[in-house]
C-alpha positions as CSV (number, residue, x, y, z in Angstrom):
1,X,14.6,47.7,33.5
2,X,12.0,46.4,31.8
3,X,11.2,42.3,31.7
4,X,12.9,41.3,28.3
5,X,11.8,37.4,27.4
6,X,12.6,37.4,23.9
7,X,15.8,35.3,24.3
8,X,13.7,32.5,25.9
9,X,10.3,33.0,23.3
10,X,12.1,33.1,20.2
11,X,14.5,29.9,21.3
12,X,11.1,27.9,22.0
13,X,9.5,29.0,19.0
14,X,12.6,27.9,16.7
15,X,12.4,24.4,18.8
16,X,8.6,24.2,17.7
17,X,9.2,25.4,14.4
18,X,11.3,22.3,14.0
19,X,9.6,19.8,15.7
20,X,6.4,21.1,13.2
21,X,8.7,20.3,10.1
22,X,9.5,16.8,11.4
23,X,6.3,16.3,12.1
24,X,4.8,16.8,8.8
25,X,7.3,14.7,7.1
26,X,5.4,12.2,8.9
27,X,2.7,12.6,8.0
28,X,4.0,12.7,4.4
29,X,5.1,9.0,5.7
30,X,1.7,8.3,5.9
31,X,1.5,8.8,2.3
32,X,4.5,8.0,0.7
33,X,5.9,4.6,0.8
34,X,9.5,5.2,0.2
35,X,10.0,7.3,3.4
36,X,11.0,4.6,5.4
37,X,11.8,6.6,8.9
38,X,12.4,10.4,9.9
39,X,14.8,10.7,12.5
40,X,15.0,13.8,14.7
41,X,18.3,15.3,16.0
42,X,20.4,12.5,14.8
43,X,22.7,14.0,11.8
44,X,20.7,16.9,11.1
45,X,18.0,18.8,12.2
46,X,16.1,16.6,10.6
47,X,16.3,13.0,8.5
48,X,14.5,11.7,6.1
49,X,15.8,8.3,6.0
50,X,13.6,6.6,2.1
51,X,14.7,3.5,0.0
52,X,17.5,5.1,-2.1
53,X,19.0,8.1,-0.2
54,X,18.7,10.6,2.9
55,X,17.3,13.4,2.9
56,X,19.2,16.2,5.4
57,X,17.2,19.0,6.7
58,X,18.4,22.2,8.6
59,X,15.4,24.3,9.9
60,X,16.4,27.8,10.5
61,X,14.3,30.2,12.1
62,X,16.9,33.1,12.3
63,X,15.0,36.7,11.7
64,X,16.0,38.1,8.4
65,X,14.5,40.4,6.0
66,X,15.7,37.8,2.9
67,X,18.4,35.1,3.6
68,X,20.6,35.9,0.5
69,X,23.6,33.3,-0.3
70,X,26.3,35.1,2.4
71,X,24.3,33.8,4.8
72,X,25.4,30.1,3.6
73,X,28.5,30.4,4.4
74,X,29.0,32.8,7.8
75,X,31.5,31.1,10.0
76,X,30.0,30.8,13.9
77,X,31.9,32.8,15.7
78,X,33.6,31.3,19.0
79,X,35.8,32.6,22.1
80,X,36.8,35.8,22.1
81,X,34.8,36.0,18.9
82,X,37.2,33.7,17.0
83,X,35.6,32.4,13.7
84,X,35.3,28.6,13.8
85,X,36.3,26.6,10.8
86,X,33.8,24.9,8.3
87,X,31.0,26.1,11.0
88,X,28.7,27.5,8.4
89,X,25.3,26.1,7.4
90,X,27.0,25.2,4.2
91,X,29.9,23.5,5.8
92,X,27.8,21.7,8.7
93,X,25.0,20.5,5.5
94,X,27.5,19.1,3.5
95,X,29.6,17.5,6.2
96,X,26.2,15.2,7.2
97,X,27.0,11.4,7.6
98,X,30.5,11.0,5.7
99,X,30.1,7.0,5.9
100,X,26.5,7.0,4.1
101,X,26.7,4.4,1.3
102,X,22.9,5.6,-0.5
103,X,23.2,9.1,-2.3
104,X,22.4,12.4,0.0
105,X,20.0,15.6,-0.6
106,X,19.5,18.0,1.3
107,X,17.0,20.9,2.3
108,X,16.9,24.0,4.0
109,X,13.4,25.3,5.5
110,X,13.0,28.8,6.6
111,X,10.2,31.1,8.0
112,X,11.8,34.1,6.1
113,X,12.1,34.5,2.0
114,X,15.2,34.2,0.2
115,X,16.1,37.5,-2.4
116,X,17.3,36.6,-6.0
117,X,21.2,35.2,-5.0
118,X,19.3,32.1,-3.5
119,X,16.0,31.4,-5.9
120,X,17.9,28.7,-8.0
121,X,17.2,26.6,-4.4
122,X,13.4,27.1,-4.9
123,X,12.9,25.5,-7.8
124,X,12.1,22.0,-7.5
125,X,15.3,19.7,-8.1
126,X,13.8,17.7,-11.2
127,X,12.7,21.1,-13.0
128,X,16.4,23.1,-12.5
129,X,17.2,22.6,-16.1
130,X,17.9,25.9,-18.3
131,X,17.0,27.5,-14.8
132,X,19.4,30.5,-14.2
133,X,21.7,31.0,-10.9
134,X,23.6,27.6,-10.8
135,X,27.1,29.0,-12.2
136,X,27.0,31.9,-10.1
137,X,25.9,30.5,-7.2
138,X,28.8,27.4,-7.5
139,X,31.2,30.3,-8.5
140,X,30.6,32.6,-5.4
141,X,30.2,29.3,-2.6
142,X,33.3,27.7,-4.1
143,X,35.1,31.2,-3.8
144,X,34.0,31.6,-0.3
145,X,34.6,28.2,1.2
146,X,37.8,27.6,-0.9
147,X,36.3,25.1,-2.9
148,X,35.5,23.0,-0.2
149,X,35.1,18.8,0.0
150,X,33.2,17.3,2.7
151,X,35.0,14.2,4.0
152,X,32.0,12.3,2.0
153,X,33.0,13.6,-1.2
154,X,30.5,15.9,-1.6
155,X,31.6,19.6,-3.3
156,X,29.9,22.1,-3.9
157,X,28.0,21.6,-7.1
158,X,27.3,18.2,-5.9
159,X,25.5,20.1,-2.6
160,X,24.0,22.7,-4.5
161,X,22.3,19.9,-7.5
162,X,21.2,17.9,-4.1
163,X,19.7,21.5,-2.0
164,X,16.2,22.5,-2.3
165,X,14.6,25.4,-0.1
166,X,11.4,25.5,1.3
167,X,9.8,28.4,2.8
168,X,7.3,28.4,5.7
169,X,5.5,31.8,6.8
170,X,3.7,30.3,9.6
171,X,3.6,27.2,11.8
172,X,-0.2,27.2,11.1
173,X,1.0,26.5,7.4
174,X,2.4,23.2,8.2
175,X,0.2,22.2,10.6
176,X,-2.5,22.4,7.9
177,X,-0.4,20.5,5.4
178,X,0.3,17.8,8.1
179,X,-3.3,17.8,8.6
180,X,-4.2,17.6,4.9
181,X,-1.7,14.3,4.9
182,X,-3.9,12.8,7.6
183,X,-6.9,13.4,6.3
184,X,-5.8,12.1,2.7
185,X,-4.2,8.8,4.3
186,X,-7.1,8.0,6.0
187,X,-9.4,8.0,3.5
188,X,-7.0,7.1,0.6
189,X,-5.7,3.8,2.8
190,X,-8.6,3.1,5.2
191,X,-11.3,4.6,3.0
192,X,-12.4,6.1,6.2
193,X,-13.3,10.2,6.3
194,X,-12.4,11.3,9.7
195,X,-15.6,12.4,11.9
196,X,-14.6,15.8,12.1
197,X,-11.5,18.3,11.8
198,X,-11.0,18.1,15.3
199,X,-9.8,14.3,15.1
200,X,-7.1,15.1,12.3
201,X,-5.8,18.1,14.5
202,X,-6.0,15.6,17.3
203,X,-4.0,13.1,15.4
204,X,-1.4,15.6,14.8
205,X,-1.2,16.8,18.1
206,X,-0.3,13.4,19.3
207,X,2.4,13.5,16.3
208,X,4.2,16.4,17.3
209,X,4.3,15.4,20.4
210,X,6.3,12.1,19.9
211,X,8.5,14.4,17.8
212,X,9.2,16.5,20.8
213,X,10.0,13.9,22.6
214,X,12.0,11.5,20.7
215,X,14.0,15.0,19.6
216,X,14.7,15.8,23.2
217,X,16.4,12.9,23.9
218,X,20.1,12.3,24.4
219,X,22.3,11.6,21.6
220,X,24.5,10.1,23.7
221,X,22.5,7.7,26.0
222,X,19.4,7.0,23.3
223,X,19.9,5.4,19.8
224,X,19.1,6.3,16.5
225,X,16.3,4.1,16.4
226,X,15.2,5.5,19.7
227,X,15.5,9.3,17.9
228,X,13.4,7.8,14.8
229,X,9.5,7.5,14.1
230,X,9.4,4.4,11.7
231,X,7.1,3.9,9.2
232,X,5.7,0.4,10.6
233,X,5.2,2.0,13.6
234,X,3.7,4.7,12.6
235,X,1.2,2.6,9.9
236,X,0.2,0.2,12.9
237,X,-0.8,3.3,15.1
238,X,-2.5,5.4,12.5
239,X,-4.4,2.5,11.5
240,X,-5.9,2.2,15.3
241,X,-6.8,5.5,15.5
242,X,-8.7,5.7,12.1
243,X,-10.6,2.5,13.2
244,X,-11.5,4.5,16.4
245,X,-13.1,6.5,14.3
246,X,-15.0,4.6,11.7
247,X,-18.1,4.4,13.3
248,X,-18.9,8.2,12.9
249,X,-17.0,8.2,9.7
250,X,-17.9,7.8,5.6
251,X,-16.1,4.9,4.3
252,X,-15.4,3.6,0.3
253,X,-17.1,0.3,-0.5
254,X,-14.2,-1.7,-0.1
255,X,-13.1,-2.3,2.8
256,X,-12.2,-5.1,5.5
257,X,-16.0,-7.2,5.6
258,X,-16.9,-8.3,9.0
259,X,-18.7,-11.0,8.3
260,X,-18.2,-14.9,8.8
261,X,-15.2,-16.9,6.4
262,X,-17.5,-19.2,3.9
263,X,-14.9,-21.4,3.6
264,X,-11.5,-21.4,6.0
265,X,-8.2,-22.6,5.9
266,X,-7.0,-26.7,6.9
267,X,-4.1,-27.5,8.1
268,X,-0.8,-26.7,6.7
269,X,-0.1,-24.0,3.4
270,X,1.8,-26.1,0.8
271,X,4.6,-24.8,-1.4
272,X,6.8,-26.3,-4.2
273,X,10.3,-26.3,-4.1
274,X,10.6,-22.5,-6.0
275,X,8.0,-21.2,-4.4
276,X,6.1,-19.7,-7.6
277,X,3.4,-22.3,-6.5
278,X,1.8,-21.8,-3.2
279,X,-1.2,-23.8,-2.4
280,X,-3.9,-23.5,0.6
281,X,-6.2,-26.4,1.1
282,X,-9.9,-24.8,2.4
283,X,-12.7,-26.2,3.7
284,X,-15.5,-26.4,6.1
285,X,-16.8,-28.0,9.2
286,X,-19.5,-30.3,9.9
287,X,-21.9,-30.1,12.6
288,X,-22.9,-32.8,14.4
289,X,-21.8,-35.1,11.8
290,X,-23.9,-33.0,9.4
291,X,-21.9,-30.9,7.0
292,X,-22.3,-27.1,6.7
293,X,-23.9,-27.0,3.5
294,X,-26.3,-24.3,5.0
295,X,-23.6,-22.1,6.3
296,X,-22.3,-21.8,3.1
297,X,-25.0,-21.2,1.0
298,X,-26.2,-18.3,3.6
299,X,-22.7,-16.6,3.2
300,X,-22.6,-17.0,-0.2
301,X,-25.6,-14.6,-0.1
302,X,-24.1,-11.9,1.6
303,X,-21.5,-11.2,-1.2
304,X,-23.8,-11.2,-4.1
305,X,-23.8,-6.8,-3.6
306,X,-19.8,-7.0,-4.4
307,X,-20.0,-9.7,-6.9
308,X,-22.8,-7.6,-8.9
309,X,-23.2,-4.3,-8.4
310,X,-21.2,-1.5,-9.5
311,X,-18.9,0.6,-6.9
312,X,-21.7,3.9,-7.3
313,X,-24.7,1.1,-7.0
314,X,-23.2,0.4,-4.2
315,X,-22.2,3.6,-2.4
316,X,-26.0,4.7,-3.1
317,X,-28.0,1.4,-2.2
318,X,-28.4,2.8,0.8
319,X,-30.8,5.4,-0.3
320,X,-32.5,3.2,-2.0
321,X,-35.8,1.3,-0.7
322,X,-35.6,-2.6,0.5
323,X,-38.0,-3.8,-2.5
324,X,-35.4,-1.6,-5.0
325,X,-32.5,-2.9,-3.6
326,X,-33.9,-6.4,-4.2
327,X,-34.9,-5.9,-7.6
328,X,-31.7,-3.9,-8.2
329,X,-29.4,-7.3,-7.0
330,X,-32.2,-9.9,-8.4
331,X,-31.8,-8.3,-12.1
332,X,-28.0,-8.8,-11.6
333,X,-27.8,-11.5,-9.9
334,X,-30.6,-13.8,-12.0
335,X,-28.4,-13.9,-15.2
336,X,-25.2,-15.0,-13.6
337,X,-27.7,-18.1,-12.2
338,X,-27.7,-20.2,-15.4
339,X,-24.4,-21.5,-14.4
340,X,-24.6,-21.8,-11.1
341,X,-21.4,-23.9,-10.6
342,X,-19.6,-20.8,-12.3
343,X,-21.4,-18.7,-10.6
344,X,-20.8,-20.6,-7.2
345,X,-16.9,-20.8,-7.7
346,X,-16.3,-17.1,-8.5
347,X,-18.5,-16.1,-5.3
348,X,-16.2,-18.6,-2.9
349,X,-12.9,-17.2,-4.5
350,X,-13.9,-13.5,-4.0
351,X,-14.9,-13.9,-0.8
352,X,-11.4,-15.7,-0.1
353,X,-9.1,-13.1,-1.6
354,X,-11.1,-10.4,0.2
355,X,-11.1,-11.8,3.9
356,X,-7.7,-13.4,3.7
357,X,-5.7,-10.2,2.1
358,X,-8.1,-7.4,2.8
359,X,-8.2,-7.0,-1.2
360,X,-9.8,-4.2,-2.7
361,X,-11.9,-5.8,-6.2
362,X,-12.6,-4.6,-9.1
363,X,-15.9,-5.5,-9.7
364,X,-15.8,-6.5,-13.3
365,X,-16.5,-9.7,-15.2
366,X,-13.7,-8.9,-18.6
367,X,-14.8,-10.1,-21.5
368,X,-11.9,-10.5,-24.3
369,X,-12.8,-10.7,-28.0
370,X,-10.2,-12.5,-29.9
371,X,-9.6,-15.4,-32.8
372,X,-13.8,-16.0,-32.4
373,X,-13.3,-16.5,-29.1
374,X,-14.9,-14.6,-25.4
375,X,-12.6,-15.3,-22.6
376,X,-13.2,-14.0,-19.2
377,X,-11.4,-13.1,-16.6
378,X,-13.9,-13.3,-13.2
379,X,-11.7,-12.2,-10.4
380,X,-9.5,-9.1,-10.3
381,X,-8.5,-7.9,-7.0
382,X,-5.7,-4.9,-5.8
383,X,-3.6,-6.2,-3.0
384,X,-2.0,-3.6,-1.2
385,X,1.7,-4.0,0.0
386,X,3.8,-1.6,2.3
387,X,6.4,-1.0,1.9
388,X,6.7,-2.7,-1.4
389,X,4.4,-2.0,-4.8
390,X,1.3,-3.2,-4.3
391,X,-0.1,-6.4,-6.4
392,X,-2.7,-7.3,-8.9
393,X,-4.1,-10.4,-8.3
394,X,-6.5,-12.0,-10.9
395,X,-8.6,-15.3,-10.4
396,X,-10.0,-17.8,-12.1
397,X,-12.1,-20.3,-10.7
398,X,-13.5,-24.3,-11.4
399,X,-15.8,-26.6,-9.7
400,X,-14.9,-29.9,-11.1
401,X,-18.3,-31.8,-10.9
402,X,-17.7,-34.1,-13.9
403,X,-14.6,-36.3,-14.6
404,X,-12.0,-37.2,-12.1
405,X,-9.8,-34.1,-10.0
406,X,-7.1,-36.2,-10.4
407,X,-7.0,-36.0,-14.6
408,X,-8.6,-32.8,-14.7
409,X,-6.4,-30.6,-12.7
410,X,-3.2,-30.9,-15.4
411,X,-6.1,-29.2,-18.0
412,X,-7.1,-26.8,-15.8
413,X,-3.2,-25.7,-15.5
414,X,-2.5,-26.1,-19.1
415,X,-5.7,-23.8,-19.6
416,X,-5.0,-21.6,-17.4
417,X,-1.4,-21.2,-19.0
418,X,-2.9,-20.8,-22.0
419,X,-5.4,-18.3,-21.2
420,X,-2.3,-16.2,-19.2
421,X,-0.2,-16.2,-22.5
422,X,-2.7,-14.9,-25.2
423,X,-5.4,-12.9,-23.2
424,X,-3.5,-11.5,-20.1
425,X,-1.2,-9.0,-21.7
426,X,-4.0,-7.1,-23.7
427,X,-6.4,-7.2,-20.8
428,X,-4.2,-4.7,-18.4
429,X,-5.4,-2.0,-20.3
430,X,-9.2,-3.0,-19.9
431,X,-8.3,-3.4,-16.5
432,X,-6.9,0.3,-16.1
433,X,-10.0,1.5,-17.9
434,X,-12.6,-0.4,-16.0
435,X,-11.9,0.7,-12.0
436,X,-13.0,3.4,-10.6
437,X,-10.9,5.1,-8.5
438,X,-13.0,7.1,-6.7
439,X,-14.1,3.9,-4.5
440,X,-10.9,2.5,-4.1
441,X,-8.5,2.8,-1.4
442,X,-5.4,4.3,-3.1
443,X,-2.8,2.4,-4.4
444,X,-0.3,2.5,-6.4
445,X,-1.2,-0.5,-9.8
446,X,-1.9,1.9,-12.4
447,X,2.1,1.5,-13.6
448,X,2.1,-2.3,-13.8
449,X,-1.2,-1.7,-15.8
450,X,0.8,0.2,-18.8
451,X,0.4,-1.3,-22.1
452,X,3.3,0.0,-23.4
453,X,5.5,-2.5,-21.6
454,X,5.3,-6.2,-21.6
455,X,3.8,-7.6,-17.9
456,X,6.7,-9.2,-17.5
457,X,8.6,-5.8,-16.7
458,X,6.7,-6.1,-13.3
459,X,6.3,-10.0,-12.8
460,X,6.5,-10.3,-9.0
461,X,3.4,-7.7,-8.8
462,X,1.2,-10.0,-10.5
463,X,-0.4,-12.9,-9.1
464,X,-2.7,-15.6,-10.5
465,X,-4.8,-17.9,-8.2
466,X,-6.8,-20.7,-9.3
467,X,-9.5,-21.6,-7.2
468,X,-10.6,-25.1,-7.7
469,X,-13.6,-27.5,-6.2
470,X,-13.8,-30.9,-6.6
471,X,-16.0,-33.7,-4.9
472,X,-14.1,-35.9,-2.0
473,X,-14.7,-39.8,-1.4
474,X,-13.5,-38.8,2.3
475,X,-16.0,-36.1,3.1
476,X,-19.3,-38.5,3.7
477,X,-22.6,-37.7,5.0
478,X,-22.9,-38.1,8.2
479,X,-19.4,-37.7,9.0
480,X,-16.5,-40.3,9.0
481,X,-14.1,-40.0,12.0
482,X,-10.4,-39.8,11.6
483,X,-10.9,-38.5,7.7
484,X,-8.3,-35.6,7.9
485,X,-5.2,-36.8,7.8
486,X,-6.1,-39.0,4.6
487,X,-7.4,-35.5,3.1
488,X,-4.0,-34.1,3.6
489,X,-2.4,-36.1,2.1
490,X,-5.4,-36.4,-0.6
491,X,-5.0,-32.5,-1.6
492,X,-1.5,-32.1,-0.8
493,X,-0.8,-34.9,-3.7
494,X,-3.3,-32.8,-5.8
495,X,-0.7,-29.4,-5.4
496,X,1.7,-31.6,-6.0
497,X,0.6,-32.8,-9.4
498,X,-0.3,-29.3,-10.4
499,X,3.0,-28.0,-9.7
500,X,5.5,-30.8,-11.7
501,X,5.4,-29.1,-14.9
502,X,8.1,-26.8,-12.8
503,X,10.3,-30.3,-13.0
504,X,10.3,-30.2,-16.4
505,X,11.8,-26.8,-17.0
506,X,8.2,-25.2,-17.6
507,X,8.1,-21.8,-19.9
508,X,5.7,-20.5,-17.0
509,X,7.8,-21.3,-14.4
510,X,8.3,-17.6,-13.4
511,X,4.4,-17.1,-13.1
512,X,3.4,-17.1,-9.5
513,X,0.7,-18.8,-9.0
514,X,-1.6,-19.8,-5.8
515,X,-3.8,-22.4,-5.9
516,X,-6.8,-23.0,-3.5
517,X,-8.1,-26.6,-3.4
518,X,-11.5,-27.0,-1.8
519,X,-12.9,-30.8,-1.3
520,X,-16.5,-31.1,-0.2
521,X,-19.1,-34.3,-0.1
522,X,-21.0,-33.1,-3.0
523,X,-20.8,-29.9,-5.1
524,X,-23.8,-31.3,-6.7
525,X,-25.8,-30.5,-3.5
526,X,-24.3,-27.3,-2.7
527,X,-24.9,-25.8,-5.7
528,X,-28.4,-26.6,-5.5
529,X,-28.4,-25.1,-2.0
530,X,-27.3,-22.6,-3.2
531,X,-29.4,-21.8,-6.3
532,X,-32.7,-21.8,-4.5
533,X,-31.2,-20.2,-1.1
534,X,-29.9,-17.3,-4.0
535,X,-33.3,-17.1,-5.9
536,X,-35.2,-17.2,-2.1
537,X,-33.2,-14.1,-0.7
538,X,-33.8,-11.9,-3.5
């Protein structure tokens, strides 16, 4: 007799078929933030575990010239060929985790086609309506199963509104989809292109092969958790891989910078008692009793290409020569100098929303026409969240070198309220118009941007932070010994008094706002330092 393997080949194949559809549902993980964990062999075939329901996949990989709708609902057959009750793919989908609180769908993924009894389940679930096949389909699975109820609840129409089917010729096709996802995610969240198509397949190689494994183990020793790839998981080791890479990779002009914190954090963060005001105290160190005055203004110039060049300038600066890259920063950079405490204060809160959240800016200065009036807003910054929307975070900046801190600061909040309540809502819409896309890591603002609903509608999304510099009795030259604890409580009494309007049942109470308080010996001094270490490096 001849060898006969087919048994054996076609069961592997089916178990690699699967594995290749869990596996590029993570990678669709990778891209979608509502998928929150796939789980493999748990309840189904497959999970799909996202923020509002679960998703239950059966992968079939049954040869069939069409699957056609008896095919639903074909009882297995047992001992002595005995059909088994509710043993049918229909029966087995719909009986998936009768205790699930969150609303279920559920999918069916097949190598083979289905013929016209089944095409209803192609069509994507939002666009089924005026489709044809519903009624008949209900009609003939209802007739067939005896109008069935899964212990959850679920019927039939209920199953067949929550079924979609997805057809698969190949295992190459979803490894190149699952592919396509890795490639996307790293450059759409790291703004890193992959060195080569070897590393994506690489990367889904070493996928698929935690699927395999967390699949094969034993429902009844191993958890679910142990059976799931998580999305936190799966972000922190992703993001690993792709830094591995980014040396021989392409990346957009926003990312992580390394270079050295201008200014950096003291002590303790501060926080009022609703926690809509958050405050962090920054400053720097001296040196030998000296202060850093130097340090700063050399930092300051290593920003100036983010603070005043457009994202293509900056993608193509490279090309360019070192004397046109000079006079391309010193034509920008020379008309911002006239203020140069403005200028100063915008630079140190940039650099501070950047290094402390990994921000991605929009590289804008907004100018807003209104009543005779110009208002500006200087800092604009995307914070990305995960797994929550990510945040828009806009910045205003002060550096209070005339008049006391201490009877300024309530102005500066009163302005800053003002400026919030009659600018803000229009600007969005500049806003939307003004980034560009193509050199920002993706994210997901553009609906909190909409000017056809009041910012409001998406409150917690929007943050303001105030970044404000003011000129310390404590912070001599040289040095005094012993000063911090006095400059705690100094600044922390400053937060304080910016926050007590919240006591009095403040209009703008729901506003989140962080404030950033920087004392330094003399702003006078640094923004000369800076001013001639600007006009010197360009």
């Amino acid at each position: 007799m001849e060898p006969n393997d087919a048994g054996g080949v076609a069961a592997k194949h089916g178990f690699l078929f699967q594995d290749c559809v869990a596996a590029y549902h993570v990678t669709r993980m990778l891209r979608d933030k509502s998928i929150r964990r796939i789980r493999c062999e748990v309840t189904d075939d497959v999970d799909i575990v996202c923020d509002d329901f679960v998703e239950f996949v059966q992968v079939k990989t049954t040869t069939k010239a069409h699957w056609d709708r008896s095919h639903l609902v074909t009882l297995s057959a047992g001992t002595g060929k005995t059909k088994i009750p509710s043993s049918s793919i229909l029966h087995k989908s719909m009986q998936s985790e009768p205790s699930l609180t969150v609303p279920r769908k559920f999918r069916l993924v097949t190598e083979e086609k289905v013929n016209i009894t089944l095409e209803y389940l192609l069509v994507s679930r939002d666009g089924r309506e005026e489709k044809p096949g519903r009624d008949e389909l209900v009609e003939y699975l209802n007739v067939k199963t005896g109008n069935y109820v899964a212990p959850s609840g679920v019927d039939v129409p209920a199953w067949v509104d929550a079924t979609c089917w997805e057809v698969f010729r190949t295992l190459r096709e979803i490894e190149l989809l699952g592919v396509r996802n890795i490639r996307l995610a790293a450059q759409d969240l790291h703004g890193v292109l992959l060195s080569s198509e070897a590393r994506a397949e690489d990367i889904w190689c070493r996928i698929l092969d935690t699927i395999t494994r967390k699949g094969a183990l034993s429902r009844r020793i191993y958890t679910a958790d142990d059976k799931s790839y998580l999305r936190a998981d799966l972000n922190t080791w992703f993001k690993a891989l792709v830094d591995e890479d980014q040396r021989q990779s392409g990346r957009k002009v926003y990312v992580k910078r390394d270079l050295p914190h201008i200014l950096v954090p003291f002590r303790r963060s501060l926080a009022s008692s609703c926690n809509k005001r958050t405050g962090r105290v920054l400053h720097q160190h001296y040196s030998l009793k000296r202060y850093r005055y130097k340090h700063i203004a050399e930092n300051v110039c290593k920003w100036l290409d983010e603070m005043f060049l457009r994202p293509k300038e900056m993608a193509d600066i490279h090309k360019l020569s070192f004397v046109e890259r000079r006079q391309r920063l010193k034509t920008t950079v020379f008309e911002s100098l006239t203020d140069v405490s403005s200028f100063l204060g915008r630079v140190l809160l940039h650099a501070t929303i950047r290094q402390m959240h990994e921000s991605q800016p929009i590289p804008c200065l907004l100018y807003m026409d209104g009543d005779g009036e110009e208002k500006i807003l200087e800092n604009v910054h995307i914070v990305r969240r995960d797994p929550e929307g990510d945040q828009l975070w806009v910045g205003f900046s002060e550096l209070v070198t005339a008049g006391n801190i201490t009877t300024r600061l309530p102005q500066i909040r009163e302005q800053l309220y003002e400026e919030i309540s009659d600018w803000f809502d229009t600007a969005r819409g500049k806003i939307l118009d003004i980034k560009d896309d193509d050199f920002l890591l993706r994210h997901d603002i553009d609906e909190i941007l909409d000017g056809s609903h009041a910012f409001e509608a998406h409150l917690e999304r929007f943050r303001f932070v105030l970044f404000v510099g003011y000129d310390s009795s404590l912070l001599t030259e040289p040095e005094t010994s012993g000063h911090e604890d006095n400059l705690e409580q100094e600044t922390t009494a400053l937060f304080e008094a910016f926050a007590d309007d919240l006591q009095h049942d403040s209009p703008f109470a729901e506003l989140a706002i962080d404030v950033f308080i920087y004392p330094a010996p003399s702003l006078g001094r640094l923004t000369r330092m800076v001013e001639d270490k600007v006009r010197g490096a360009i």
